[in-house]
N, C-alpha and C positions, 0 to 999 in steps of 0.2 A: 504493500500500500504506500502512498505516495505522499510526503506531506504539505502541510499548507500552507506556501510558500505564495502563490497564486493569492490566496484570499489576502495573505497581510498587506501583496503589493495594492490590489483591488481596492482593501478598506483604506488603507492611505490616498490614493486615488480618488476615490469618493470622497473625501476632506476636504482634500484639494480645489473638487469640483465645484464643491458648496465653498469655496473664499474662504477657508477656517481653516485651523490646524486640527491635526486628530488629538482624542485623551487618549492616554495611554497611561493604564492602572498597572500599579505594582502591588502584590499579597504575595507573601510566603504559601508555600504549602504546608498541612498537618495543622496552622493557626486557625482561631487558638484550640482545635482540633481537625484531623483530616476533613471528617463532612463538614465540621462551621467554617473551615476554608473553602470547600466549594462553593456554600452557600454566598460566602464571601465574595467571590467571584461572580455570581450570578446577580449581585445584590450588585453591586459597580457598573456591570452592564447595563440593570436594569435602568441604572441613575445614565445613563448616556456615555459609559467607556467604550470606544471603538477597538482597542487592545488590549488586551489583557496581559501582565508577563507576570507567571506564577514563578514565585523563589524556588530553590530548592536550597533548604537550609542547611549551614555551614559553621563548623564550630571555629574556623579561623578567619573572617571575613577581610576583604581588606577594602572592600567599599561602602560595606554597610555598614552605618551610625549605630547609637546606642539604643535608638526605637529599635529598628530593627534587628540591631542583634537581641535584642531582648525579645522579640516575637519569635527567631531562630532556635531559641532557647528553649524553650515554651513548649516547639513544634517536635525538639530535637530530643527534650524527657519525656514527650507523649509516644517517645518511639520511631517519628517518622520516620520512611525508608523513600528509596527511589521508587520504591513500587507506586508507594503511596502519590508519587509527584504525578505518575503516569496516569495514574487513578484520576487525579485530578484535571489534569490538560483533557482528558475526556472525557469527564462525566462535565464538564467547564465546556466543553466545546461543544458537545452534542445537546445540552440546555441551554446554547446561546448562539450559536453558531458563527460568533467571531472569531477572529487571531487566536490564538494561544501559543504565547511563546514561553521559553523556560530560562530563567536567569540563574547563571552558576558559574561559581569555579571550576577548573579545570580538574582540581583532583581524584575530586565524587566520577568525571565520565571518567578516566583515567584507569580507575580501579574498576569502574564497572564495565569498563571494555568499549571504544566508542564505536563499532558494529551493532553491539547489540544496544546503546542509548540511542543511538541516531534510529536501526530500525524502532527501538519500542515508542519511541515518539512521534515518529509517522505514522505509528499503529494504530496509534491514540488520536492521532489529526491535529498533533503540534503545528505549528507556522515554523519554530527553527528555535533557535538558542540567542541568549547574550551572553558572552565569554568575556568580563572586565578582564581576566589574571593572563587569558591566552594570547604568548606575543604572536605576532600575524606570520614573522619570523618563523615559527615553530608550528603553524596551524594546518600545514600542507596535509596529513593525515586528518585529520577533524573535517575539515572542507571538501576533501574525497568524500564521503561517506554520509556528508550532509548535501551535498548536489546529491549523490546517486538515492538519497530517498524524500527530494525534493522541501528540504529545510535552510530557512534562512540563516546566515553568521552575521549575526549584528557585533561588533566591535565597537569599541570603546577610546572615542578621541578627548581630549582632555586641553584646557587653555593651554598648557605648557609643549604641547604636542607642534612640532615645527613643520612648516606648511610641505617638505618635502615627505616628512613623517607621516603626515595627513594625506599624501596624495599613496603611500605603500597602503598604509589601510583600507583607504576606502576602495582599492583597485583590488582587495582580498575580499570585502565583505557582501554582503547583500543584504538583502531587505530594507535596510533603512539603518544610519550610523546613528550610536549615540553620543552623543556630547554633553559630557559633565558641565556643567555649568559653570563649576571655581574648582580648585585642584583643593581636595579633601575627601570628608565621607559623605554619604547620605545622610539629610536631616531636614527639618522647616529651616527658613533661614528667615530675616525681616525683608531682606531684597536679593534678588535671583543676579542681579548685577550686569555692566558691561560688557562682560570679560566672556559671556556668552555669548551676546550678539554679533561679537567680533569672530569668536570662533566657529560659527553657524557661516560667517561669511566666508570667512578661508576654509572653513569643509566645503562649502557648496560649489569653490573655485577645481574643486578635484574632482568632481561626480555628480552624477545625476541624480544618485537615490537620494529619497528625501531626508532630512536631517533634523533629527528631535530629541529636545532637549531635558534633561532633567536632574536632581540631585538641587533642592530647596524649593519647591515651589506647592505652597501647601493652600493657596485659597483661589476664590476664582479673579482677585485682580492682580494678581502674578502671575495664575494662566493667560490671562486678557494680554498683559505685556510681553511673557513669550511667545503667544501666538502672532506676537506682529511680526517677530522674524524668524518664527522657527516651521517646520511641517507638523511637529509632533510635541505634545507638552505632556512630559513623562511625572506622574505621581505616588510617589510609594511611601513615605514617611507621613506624612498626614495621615493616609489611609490606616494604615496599621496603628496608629497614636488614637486614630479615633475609634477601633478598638478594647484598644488598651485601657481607655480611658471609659467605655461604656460598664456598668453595671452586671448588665448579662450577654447574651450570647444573641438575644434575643435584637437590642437597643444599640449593640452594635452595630449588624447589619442595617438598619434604619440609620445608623450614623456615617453609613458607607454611602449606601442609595444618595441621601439625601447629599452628601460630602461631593459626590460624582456629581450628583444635577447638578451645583452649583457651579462645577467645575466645567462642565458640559456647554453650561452657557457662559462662562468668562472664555474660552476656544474659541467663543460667537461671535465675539467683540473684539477683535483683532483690530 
């Protein structure tokens, strides 16, 4: 089976069409259990996420913030396994019928064989993978086997990343680059800053795919300001914060839903 590489370029596509950038939601898997994470996922969509990118949780992070790594954490003493991520990219996919991509370190495919990652994730009807740790240097087996079952390589460009460094990655990757926003980890921040818009500009001087931006952007009028120069406004720390911070399992997902609407319309208002 082949994966969904087609629909992530499609949905981005569709953003485009409508004068908007896309939302693109970040949720761990297993948070803050396996099914309250899919539901999680469903609940994001329901609120206007065009992407989904489900974590796969990591006891040594080096992108993700303290929200997150504390959602990882959560995900990672209720047991989660990779089975469970795959579990989720398709019971997420086939309730929603958007993107599903899968955020991770190298070391989780590494160990788990990336033949058999790359197929169980086209099994599942993944869109393809983000690899922050994989240099692009190193990624020639990863990329065999993510073309041959139709998965996106989203790589990871960064302000400090020099425009000839920007033009080796984006010539490796697919789907759509991401670009961190400021050179750090994952978190809310008070402003998403310059140093984005400027990097959005020297990515897009090397490639066509579209280029979306994320790491601090937690309300809809910091998506409203990335959407004037980016294709895609990527959110994962909020999301998981307003989790963390609900009550039960239940007032969560209401804290998603509604989290995404608001998000959904600052994308609008570019």
């Amino acid at each position: 089976m082949s994966g969904n590489i087609e629909l992530l370029s499609t949905a981005l596509a569709a953003a485009k069409a409508e004068d908007r950038a896309a939302l693109i939601a970040y949720l761990p898997a297993g948070f803050p259990t396996v099914d309250g994470g899919i539901e999680a996922v469903k609940a994001v969509v329901a609120g206007g996420a065009d992407v989904v990118e489900v974590g796969l949780p990591h006891s040594d992070p080096v992108l993700d913030g303290p929200v997150i790594q504390t959602a990882d954490d959560i995900a990672l003493r209720g047991g989660v396994r990779i089975a469970d991520v795959m579990r989720t990219v398709r019971e997420a996919y086939e309730a929603t019928g958007v993107p599903i991509l899968v955020m991770t370190y190298w070391n989780p495919i590494d160990r788990y064989g990336v033949e058999r990652f790359t197929a169980e994730l086209a099994e599942a009807g993944g869109a393809g993978c983000i690899l922050p740790d994989l240099p692009v240097q190193e990624s020639a087996l990863w990329r065999e086997h993510a073309d041959k079952h139709g998965l996106a390589t989203v790589f990871v460009v960064a302000p400090s990343s020099q425009d000839a460094r920007l033009a080796t990655i984006t010539a490796a990757g697919s789907g759509f680059v991401y670009a961190a926003s400021l050179m750090g980890v994952t978190g809310t921040r008070a402003s998403v800053g310059a140093q984005a818009e400027d990097l959005v500009g020297r990515t897009r001087a090397t490639t066509d795919l579209p280029v979306c931006v994320g790491l601090g952007v937690s309300d809809a009028e910091q998506a409203a300001e990335v959407a004037g120069f980016a294709d895609g406004v990527i959110v994962g720390s909020a999301f998981v914060k307003a989790i963390l911070d609900a009550p039960d399992e239940a007032a969560g997902l209401d804290a998603v839903r509604s989290l995404a609407g608001e998000l959904a319309q600052g994308v609008r208002k570019r």
